[in-house]
ZAMARGU-4260 file (C-alpha; in steps of 0.2 Angstrom, whole numbers, plus 5000, padded with zeros to 4 digits):
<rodrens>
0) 4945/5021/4802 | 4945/5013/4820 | 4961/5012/4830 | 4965/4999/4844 | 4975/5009/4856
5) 4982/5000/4874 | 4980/5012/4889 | 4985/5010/4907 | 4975/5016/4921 | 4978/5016/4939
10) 4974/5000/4947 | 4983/4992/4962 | 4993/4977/4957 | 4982/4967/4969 | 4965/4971/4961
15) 4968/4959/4946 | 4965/4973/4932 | 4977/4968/4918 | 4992/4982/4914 | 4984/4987/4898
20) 4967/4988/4894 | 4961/4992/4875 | 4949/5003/4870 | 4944/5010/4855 | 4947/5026/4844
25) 4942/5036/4828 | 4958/5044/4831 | 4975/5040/4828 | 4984/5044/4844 | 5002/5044/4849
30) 5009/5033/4863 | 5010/5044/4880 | 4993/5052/4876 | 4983/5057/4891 | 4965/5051/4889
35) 4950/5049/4898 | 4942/5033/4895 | 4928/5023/4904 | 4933/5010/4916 | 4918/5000/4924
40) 4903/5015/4930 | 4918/5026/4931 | 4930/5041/4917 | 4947/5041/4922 | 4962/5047/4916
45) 4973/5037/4906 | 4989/5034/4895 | 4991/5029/4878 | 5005/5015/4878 | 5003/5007/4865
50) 4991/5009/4847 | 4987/4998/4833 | 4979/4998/4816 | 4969/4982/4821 | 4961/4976/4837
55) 4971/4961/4847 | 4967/4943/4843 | 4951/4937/4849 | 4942/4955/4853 | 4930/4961/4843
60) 4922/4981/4842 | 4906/4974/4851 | 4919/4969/4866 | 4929/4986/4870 | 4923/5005/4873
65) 4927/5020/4865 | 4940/5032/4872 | 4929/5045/4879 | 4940/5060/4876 | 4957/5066/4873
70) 4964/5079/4884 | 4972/5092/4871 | 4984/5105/4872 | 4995/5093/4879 | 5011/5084/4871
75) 5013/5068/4872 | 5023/5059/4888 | 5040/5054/4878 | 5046/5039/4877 | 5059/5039/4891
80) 5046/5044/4903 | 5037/5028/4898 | 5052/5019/4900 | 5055/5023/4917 | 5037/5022/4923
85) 5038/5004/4914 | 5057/5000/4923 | 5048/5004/4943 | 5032/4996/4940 | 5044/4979/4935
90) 5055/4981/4948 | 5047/4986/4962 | 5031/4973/4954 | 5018/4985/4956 | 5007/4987/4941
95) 5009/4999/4926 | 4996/5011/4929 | 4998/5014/4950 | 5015/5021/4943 | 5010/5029/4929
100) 4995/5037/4934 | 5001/5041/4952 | 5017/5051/4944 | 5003/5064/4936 | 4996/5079/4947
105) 4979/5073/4954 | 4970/5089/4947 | 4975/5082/4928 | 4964/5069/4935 | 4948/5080/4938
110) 4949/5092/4923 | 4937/5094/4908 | 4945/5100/4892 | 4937/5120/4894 | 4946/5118/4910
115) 4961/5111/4905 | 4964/5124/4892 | 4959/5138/4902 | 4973/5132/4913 | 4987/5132/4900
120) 4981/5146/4892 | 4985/5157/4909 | 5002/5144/4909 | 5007/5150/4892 | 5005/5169/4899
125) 5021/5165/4909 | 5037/5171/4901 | 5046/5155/4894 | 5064/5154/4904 | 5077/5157/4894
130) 5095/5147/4891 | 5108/5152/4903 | 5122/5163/4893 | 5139/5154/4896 | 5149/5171/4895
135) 5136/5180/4909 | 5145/5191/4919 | 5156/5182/4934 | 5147/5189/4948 | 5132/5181/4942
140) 5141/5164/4946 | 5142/5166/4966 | 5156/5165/4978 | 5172/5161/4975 | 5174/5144/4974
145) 5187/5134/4986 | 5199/5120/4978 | 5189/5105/4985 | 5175/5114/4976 | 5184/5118/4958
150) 5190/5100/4958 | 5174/5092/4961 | 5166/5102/4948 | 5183/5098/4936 | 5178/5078/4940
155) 5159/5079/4937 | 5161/5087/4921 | 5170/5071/4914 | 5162/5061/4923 | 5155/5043/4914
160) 5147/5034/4929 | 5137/5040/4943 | 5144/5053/4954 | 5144/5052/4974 | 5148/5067/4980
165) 5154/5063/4998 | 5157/5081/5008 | 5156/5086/5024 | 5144/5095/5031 | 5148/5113/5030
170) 5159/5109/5013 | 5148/5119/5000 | 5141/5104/4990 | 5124/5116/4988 | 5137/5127/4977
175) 5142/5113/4968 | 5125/5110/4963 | 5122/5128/4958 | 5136/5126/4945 | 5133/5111/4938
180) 5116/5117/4935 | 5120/5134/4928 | 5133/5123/4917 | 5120/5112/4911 | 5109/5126/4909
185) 5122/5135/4900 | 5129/5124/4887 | 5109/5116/4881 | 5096/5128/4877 | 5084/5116/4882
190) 5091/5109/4896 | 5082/5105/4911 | 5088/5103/4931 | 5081/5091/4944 | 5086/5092/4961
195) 5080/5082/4974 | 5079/5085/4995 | 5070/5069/5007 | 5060/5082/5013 | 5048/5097/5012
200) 5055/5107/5026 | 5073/5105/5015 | 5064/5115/5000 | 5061/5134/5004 | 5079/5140/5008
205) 5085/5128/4992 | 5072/5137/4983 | 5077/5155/4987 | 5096/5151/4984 | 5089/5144/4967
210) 5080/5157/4961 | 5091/5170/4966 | 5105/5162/4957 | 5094/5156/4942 | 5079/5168/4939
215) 5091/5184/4933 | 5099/5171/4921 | 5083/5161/4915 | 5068/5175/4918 | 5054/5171/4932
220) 5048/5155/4930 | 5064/5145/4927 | 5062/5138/4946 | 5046/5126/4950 | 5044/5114/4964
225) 5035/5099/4967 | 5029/5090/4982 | 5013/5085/4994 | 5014/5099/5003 | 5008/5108/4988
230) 4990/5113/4983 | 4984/5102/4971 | 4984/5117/4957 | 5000/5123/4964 | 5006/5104/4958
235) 4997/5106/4943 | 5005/5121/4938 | 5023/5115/4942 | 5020/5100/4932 | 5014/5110/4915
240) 5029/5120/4916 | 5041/5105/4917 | 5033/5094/4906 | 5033/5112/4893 | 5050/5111/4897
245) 5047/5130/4902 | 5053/5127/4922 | 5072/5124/4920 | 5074/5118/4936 | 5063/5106/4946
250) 5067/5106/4966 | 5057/5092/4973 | 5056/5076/4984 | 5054/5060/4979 | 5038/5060/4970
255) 5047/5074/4955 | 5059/5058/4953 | 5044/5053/4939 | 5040/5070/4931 | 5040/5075/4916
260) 5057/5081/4910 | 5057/5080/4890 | 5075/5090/4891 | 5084/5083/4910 | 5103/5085/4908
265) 5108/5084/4927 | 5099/5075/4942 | 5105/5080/4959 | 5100/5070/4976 | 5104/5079/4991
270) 5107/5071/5006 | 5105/5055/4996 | 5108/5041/5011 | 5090/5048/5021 | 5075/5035/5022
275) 5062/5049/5016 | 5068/5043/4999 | 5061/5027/4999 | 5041/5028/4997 | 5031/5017/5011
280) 5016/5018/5003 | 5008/5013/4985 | 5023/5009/4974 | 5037/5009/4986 | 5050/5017/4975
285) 5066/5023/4979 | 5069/5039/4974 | 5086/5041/4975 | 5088/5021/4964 | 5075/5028/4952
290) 5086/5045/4948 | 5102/5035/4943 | 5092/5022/4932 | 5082/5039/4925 | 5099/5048/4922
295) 5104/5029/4911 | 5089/5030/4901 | 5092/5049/4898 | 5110/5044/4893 | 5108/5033/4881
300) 5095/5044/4870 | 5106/5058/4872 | 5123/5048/4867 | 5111/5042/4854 | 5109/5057/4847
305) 5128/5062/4847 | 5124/5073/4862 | 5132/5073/4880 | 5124/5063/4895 | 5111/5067/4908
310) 5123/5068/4925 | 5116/5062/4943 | 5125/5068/4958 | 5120/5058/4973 | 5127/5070/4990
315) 5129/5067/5006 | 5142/5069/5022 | 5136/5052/5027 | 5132/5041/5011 | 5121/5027/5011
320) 5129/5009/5013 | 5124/5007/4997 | 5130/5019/4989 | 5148/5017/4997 | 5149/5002/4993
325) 5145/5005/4974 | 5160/5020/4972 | 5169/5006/4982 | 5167/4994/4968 | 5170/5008/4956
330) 5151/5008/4949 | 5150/5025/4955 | 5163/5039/4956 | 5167/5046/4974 | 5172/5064/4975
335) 5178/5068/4993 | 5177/5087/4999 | 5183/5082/5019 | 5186/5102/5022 | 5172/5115/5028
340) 5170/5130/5018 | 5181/5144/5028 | 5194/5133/5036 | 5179/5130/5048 | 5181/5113/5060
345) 5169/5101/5062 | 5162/5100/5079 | 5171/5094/5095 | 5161/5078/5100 | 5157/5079/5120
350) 5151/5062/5125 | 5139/5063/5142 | 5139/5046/5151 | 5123/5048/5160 | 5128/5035/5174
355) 5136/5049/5183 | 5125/5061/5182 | 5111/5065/5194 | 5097/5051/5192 | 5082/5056/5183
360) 5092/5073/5176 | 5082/5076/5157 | 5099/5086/5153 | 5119/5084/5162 | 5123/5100/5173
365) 5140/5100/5164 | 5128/5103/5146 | 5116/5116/5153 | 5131/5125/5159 | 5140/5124/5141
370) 5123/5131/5134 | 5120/5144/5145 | 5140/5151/5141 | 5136/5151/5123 | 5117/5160/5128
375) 5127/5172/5134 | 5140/5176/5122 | 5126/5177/5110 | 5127/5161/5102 | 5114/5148/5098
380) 5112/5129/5101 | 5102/5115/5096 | 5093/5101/5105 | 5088/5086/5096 | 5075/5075/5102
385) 5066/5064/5088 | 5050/5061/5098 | 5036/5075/5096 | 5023/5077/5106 | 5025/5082/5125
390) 5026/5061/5132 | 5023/5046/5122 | 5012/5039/5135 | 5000/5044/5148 | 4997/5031/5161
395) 4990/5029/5179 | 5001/5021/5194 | 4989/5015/5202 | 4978/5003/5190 | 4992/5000/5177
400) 4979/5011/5163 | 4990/5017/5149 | 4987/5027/5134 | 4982/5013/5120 | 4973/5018/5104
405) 4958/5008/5105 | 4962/5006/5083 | 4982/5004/5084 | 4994/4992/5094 | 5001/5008/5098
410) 5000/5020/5111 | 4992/5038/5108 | 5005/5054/5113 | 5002/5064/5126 | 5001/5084/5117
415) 5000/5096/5132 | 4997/5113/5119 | 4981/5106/5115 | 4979/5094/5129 | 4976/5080/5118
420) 4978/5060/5116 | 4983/5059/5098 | 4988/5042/5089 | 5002/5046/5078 | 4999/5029/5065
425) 4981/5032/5062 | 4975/5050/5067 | 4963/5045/5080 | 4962/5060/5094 | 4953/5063/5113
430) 4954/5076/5125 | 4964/5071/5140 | 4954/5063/5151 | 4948/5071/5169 | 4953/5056/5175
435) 4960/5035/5174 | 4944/5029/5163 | 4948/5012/5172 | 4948/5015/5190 | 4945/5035/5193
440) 4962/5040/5200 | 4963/5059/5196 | 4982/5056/5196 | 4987/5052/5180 | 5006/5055/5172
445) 5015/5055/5157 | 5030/5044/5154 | 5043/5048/5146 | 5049/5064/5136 | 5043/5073/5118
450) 5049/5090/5110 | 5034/5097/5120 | 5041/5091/5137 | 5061/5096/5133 | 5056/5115/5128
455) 5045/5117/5145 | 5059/5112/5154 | 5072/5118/5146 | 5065/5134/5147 | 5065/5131/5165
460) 5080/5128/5167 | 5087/5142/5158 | 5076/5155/5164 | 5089/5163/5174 | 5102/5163/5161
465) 5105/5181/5152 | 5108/5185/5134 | 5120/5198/5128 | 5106/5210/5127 | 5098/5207/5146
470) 5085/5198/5140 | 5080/5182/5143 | 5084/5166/5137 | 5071/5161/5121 | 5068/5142/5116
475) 5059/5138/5101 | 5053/5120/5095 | 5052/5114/5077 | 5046/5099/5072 | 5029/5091/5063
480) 5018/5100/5075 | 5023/5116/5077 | 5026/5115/5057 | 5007/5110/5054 | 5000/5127/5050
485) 5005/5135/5030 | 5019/5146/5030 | 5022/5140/5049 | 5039/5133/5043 | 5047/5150/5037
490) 5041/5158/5049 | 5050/5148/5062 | 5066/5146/5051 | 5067/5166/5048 | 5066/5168/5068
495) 5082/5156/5071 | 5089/5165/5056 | 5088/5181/5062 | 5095/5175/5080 | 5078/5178/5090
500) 5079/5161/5096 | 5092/5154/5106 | 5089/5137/5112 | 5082/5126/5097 | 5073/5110/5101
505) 5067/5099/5088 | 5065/5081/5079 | 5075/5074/5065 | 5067/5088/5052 | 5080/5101/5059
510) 5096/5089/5059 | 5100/5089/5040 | 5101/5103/5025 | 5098/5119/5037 | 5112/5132/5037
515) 5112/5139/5054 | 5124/5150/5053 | 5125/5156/5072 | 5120/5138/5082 | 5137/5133/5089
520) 5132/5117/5100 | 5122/5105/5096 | 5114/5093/5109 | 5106/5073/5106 | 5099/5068/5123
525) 5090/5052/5120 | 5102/5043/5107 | 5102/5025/5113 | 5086/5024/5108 | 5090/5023/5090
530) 5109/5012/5097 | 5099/4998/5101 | 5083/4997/5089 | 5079/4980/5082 | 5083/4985/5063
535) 5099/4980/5055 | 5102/4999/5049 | 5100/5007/5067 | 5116/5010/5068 | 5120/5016/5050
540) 5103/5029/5055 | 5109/5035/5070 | 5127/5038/5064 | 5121/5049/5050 | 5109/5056/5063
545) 5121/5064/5073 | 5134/5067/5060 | 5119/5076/5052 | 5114/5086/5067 | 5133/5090/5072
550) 5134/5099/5055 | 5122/5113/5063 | 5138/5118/5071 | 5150/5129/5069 | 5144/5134/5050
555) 5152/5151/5047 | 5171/5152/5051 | 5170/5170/5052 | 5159/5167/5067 | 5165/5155/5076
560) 5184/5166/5074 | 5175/5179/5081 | 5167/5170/5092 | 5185/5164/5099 | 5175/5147/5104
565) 5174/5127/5094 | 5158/5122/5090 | 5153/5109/5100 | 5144/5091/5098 | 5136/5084/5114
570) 5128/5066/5115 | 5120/5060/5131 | 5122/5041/5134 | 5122/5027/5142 | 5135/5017/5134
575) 5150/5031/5132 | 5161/5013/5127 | 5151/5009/5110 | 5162/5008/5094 | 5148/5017/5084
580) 5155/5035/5096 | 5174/5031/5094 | 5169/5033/5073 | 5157/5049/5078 | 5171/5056/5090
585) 5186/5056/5075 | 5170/5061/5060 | 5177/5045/5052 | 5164/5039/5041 | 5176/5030/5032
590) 5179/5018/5045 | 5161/5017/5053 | 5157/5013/5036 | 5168/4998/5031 | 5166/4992/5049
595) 5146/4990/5046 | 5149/4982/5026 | 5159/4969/5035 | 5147/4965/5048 | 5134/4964/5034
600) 5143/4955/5021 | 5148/4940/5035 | 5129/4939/5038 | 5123/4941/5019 | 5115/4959/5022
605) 5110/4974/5008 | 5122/4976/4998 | 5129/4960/4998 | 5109/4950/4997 | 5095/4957/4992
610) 5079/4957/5002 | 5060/4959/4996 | 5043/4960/5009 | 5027/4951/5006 | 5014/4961/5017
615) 4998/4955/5019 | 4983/4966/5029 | 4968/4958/5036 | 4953/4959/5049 | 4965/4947/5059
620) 4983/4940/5061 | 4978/4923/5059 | 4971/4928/5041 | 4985/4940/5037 | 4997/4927/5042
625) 4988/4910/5034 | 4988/4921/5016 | 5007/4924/5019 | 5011/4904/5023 | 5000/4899/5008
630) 5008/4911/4998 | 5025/4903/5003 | 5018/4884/5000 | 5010/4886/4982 | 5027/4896/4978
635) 5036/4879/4977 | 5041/4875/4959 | 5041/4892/4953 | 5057/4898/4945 | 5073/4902/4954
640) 5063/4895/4969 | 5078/4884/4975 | 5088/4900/4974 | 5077/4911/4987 | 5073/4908/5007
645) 5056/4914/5013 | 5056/4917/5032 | 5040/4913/5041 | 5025/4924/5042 | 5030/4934/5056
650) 5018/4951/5066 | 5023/4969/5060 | 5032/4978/5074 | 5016/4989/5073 | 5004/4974/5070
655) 4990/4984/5073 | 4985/5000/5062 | 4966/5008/5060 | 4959/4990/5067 | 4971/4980/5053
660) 4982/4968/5060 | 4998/4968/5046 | 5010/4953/5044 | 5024/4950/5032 | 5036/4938/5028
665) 5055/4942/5023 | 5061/4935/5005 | 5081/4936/5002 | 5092/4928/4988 | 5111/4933/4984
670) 5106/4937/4966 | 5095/4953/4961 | 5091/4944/4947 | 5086/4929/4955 | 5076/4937/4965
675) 5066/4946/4952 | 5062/4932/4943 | 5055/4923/4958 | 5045/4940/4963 | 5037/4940/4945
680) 5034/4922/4942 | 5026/4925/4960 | 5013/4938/4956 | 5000/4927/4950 | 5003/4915/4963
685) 4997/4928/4977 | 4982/4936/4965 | 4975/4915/4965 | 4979/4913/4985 | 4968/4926/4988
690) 4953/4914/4985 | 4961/4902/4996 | 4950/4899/5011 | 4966/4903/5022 | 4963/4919/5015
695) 4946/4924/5020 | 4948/4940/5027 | 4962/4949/5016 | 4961/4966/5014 | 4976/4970/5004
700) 4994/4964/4999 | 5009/4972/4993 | 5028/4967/4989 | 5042/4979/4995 | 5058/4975/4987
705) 5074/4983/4995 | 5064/4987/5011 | 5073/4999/5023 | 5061/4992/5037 | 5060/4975/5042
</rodrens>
């Protein structure tokens, strides 16, 4: 008997390729079947959505190709997965397959069925992790909890709706998690734990506090990650032992939001307001959205079954507008923990106005000689500069040259450690020229400041000052480059740790998540930059930003008691005056918060409208843009066109990237639904004005719906 069975494999939703393609099989298999099929000269992996007993009207055997091979040993993706890979392909109107396939470790991808089984055959070696034991004994649950803690806990436990767990940095939400997970753990024997960080510098000290807490509980094993920073059999091992439901606990970014989870009872998003969850690339997913529809989908199988729902905890000291807004409308529940663990206070904000300091000073005398009191009393600070790189351009004075990339509209970054010019958008490196390649002068000089350039001087300007000890001053910088080599990251976080470093200067990687348990001030020096930036969120970034940072401070009570000194936030600016500093100085987030909503509901902003991107890329601008503007013309008549506005085709702030010029045009309606509608009845219109001769010269297209960049 032949069987007709519908797979999706991964094409873009701009090559044309239908969602599901049928192939045929002498076997009957179940939907969420991974098998390799042929697709054009090529094998590729693929999953079973569909099956059926007959092929589809109008094919015939002589039209389709066999299914070339089933991988075995491997259960079937259930149908919640499917559901939720189906939900973001819809929504965010990229095709079934990019999502589906793209959610699966690449080496699955690569592997022949010896292989494959060679593999779960080691994987099946690894003792299974076993249920967490309500009654275990109490000092396996942690500290003691402090009231804010029991209560949150109390409310998440009744919980119906999405829980947003606003605390302040400092307020032990990371304990929080660790009981709800242990609960969770503890009251399903098959229960499975998700929790999520932005980034993958956030994961090894989440990890360690997991698996000290879990592994003595649930046996070796019980803890996986997942995320790119991974090798690809490193993923691939993860991602058996979830999808076994052997790894009881998942720690991830945002690509473990679409793993395999057949038993997911709690989903936690850490520090859920930061961009890293919202994917600029491929689908364009956010992670953070994703996880409450995922924890809905769970829910409703779960009550299904007369069983208790899958929880999401969404955390943060300085919550998305989004989410705010949600708890605000009573869509989500808010669960405040205002109080640092300890009694500790939050940092004392020290606002610089640099109009009256010294012209051309990188850092006020009045800071250096706050850092160099706490140097001496043996305490640590932190410098926050979120540009890397030693300058962001190298230019000559006398002809005007500067450091373009000759493939970007973007200048290359001056690095000093290596002395190279290194293009930060498409990768393209030189060595530092001799000289200006223009005109010859041998005096060329870099403008403006990185990381690089704030740790030389820095520690240049503290190389007199003495720690406790009589040795010198040490500064340290952290950020993607110094970070670059494996194992470079703990490395560097075990030498502030263990207090070797004194001065720690680094980008926005260091600002959120770490416990820094002897860093008692904490310096931004170039915040205007972000005060005045041409997105709509800027402000909303840059207040988390330094909310984020200020939490460095002041960590452990016991320290700072001892210590005899307040931690201490210091802000260099230019515009001491700005409202967005008045919020920052009284750690009212509440207020900053509803002040923004109103700005953005009187203009019709996220949440109050919702907003999608059409980007086009092409050889030119004039192309990228023609595509867009016929886009926009054959778009008239489609449904819930009249209740939509596209804006003109307009350059990309970076229009340039790897010698393709980008454009996009912004698409907003007051509806969600609207808008959906209008995006779906609209993919087939931009497949068919490709062709157009407006066109010629597309490389690619792709809709962003609820962009964080516009």
């Amino acid at each position: 008997m032949t069987f007709w069975p519908s797979v999706v494999v991964a094409t873009p939703a701009h090559s044309g390729v239908g969602a599901l393609l049928t192939y045929r099989s002498e076997l009957s298999l179940a939907p969420g079947t991974l098998v390799r099929v042929p697709l054009g000269a090529r094998e590729v992996l693929g999953v079973v959505w569909e099956s059926f007993d007959s092929p589809p009207d109008g094919l015939t055997e002589a039209q389709t190709k066999a299914v070339a091979g089933v991988l075995e040993g491997l259960p079937p993706l259930n149908v919640r997965w499917r559901q939720l890979v189906k939900f973001t392909a819809q929504y965010y109107q990229r095709s079934l397959g990019e999502v589906a396939l793209a959610a699966l470790p690449p080496q699955l991808r690569d592997l022949s069925n010896v292989q494959l089984a060679r593999r779960l055959k080691r994987h099946a070696k690894n003792p299974v992790a076993a249920a967490a034991t309500p009654d275990a004994p109490a000092e396996d649950e942690g500290p003691a909890l402090s009231e804010e803690q029991a209560a949150a806990l109390q409310a998440l436990a009744g919980a119906q709706a999405p829980v947003l767990l606003y605390g302040a940095t400092g307020s032990g939400k990371t304990e929080v998690y660790l009981r709800a997970a242990r609960r969770a753990l503890a009251e399903h024997a098959d229960a499975q734990v998700l929790v999520m960080v932005p980034e993958i510098n956030l994961t090894p000290q989440l990890e360690a506090r997991f698996r000290e807490r879990f592994e003595p509980l649930c046996g070796a094993g019980a803890v996986v990650c997942l995320h790119s920073g991974m090798t690809p059999a490193q993923r691939l091992a993860s991602w058996l032992a979830a999808h076994a439901g052997q790894a009881r606990i998942v720690l991830g970014t945002r690509m473990a939001v679409l793993a395999s989870l057949p038993g997911l009872r709690l989903i936690v998003v850490d520090e859920e307001h930061d961009p890293s969850y919202k994917s600029q690339e491929g689908a364009r997913y956010s992670a953070r959205d994703l996880a409450v529809y995922r924890a809905k989908v769970e829910s409703e199988a779960l009550l299904a079954e007369g069983a208790s729902r899958c929880q999401v905890v969404l955390g943060s000291a300085t919550p998305s507008l989004e989410s705010w807004h949600a708890a605000e409308q009573g869509r989500y529940l808010r669960l405040a923990m205002p109080a640092r663990i300890g009694g500790g206070a939050l940092p004392r904000l020290r606002l610089v106005d640099m109009n009256h300091q010294p012209k051309g000073a990188l850092f006020a005398p009045p800071l250096l000689d706050a850092m160099a009191e706490r140097i001496a009393r043996g305490e640590q600070c932190l410098v926050l500069l979120n540009r890397r790189g030693y300058a962001p351009v190298l230019a000559c004075h006398d002809c005007g040259w500067k450091s373009a990339c000759p493939h970007c509209s973007a200048f290359r970054v001056f690095h000093k450690m290596d002395r190279t010019l290194r293009c930060h958008h498409c990768g393209f490196t030189e060595r530092v020229p001799r000289s200006c390649p223009d005109c010859g002068n041998l005096d060329i000089a870099p403008v403006g400041r990185g990381t690089e350039q704030v740790e030389e001087q820095l520690a240049a300007l503290l190389a007199e000052v003495k720690r406790p000890d009589g040795g010198p001053a040490r500064v340290a910088r952290m950020d993607a480059d110094s970070t670059r080599l494996k194992g470079s990251l703990e490395i560097q976080l075990a030498t502030v740790h263990s207090g070797e470093v004194d001065v720690l200067v680094g980008t926005q990687m260091i600002a959120k998540g770490h416990d820094f348990r002897r860093i008692t001030l904490v310096a931004g020096i170039n915040a205007d930059s972000g005060l005045f930036a041409s997105d709509y969120r800027a402000p909303e970034r840059l207040f988390a930003l330094l909310m984020q940072v200020g939490g460095r401070a002041g960590r452990d009570a016991a320290f700072m008691d001892q210590q005899g000194a307040a931690s201490e936030l210091w802000v260099q600016t230019w515009t001491p005056l700005h409202p967005l500093f008045a919020a920052l100085r009284q750690h009212d987030f509440p207020a900053f918060a509803a002040d923004q909503l109103s700005e953005r509901e009187s203009a019709g902003m996220p949440p109050f409208g919702h907003q999608a991107l059409l980007r086009a890329d092409a050889r030119t601008q004039q192309a990228a843009q023609a595509y867009l503007n016929a886009a926009a013309q054959a778009a008239d008549g489609l449904p819930h066109r009249e209740d939509v506005t596209l804006y003109p085709a307009v350059p990309l702030t970076i229009q340039r990237v790897a010698n393709v010029e980008r454009a996009q045009m912004l698409v907003e309606a007051a509806s969600r639904t609207a808008l959906q509608r209008f995006l779906s009845a609209w993919q087939p219109v931009l497949l068919a004005s490709r062709s157009l001769p407006e066109a010629r010269g597309l490389v690619r297209f792709a809709v962003d719906v609820d962009p964080l960049v516009i």
